[in-house]
N, C-alpha and C positions, 0 to 999 in steps of 0.2 A: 840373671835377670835382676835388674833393682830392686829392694823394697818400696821404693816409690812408685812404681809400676804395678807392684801389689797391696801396697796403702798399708796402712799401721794400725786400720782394725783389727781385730781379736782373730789370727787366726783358724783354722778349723781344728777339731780333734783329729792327732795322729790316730789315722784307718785304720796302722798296724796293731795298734790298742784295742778298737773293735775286730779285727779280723783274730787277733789271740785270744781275747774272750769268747769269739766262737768257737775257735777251735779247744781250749780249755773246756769251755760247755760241753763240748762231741765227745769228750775225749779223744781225740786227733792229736797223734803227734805233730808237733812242729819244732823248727829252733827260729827262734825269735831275737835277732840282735838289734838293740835298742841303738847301740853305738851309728852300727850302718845303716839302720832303717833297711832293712829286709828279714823276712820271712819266708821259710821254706817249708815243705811239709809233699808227704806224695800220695798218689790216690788211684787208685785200680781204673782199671777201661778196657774195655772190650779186647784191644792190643795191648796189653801190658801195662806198666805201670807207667807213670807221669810225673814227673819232678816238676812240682807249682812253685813259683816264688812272686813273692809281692817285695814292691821295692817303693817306699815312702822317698819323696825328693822334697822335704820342707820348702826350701828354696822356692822353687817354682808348681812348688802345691802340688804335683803330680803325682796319683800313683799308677804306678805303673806293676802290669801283670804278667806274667809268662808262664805256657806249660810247655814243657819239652818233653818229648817222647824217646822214648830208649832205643829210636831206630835210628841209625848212622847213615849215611848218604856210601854205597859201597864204593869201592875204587872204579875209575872210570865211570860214574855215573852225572857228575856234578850239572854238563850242559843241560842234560834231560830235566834234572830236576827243578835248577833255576826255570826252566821253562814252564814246566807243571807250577812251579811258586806262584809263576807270573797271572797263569792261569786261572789258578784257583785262587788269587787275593780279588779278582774279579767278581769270585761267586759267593764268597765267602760271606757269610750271615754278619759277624762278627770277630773283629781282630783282623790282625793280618799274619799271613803266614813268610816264614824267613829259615834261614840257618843257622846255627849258633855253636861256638867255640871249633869244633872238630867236625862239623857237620850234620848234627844232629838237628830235625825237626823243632820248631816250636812255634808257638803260635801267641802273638804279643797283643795288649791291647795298653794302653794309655786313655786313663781319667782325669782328665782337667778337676781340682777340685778348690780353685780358689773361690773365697767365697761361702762355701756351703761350710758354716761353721758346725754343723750338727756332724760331720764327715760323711761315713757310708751307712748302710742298715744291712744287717745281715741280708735279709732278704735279695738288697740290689748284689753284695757278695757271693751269693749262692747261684743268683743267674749266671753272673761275672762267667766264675767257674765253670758250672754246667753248661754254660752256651759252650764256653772254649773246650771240653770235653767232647762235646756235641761235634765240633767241627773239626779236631781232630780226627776223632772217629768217622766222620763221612769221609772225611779225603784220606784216610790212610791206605784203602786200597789202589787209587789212583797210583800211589809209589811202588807198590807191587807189581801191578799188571805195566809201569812203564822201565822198573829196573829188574823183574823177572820174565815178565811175559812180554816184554820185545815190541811193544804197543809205542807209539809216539803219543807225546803230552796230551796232544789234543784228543785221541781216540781213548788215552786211557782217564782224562778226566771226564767223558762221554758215557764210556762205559761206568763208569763208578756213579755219577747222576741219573741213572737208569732208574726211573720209579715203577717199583713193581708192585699192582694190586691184585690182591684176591689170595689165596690159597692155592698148593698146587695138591 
């Protein structure tokens, strides 16, 4: 993209800047490379752990976010799954769900941030997060019941939407 298409005012503060200072605040590990503009760091969930990375794109002001989950797509599953992907970026609150490198879950989101010279505030970073945690964790049994329990996309993202009130 041009910088005439993004004009020659004062760009925004690198997020990865605010996003390492939060994480320095938490004491949260992260690795932090300035060179590439990304940030990595990982964070516990109901399923296992989650490898986050944030990825600054000066250029075109974008940060863009990922968590990937440590569950791999098994052999012979891939149709099934593209299907439930499909499914479930339908239902999905927040982000869109894909596959990444060898098959592994993750769930991406893209922030336009030209413009907003202040960059991000912890607080919109912490939704960021917690939403994509959130939505992970809703759809991760969907993958279950359609690569263990022999369920088709549609029945197993059905059954995983299932809201149950009350106490039993």
């Amino acid at each position: 993209m041009s910088t005439a298409l993004l004009g020659d005012e004062s760009l925004p503060i690198n997020p990865l800047d605010v996003i390492f200072e939060h994480f320095q605040s938490a004491e949260w590990s992260c690795q932090y490379d300035t060179a590439e503009g990304t940030l990595h760091s990982s964070i516990p969930s109901e399923y296992g752990e989650y490898t986050i990375s944030f990825v600054w794109d000066a250029e075109t002001q974008i940060l863009r976010f990922f968590a990937f989950s440590c569950v791999c797509v098994p052999p012979g599953k891939k149709t099934c799954t593209y299907e439930l992907l499909a499914l479930i970026n339908q239902d999905a609150h927040i982000g869109s769900f894909g596959l990444a490198g060898e098959g592994y879950l993750q769930i991406r989101v893209d922030i336009p941030l030209r413009g907003v010279i202040s960059g991000v505030t912890c607080e919109q970073l912490e939704d960021l997060v917690e939403g994509c945690v959130h939505e992970m964790n809703r759809f991760h049994p969907a993958f279950n019941f359609a690569w263990w329990g022999g369920m088709s996309s549609e029945e197993a993202l059905k059954l995983t939407l299932v809201h149950v009130e009350g106490n039993a």
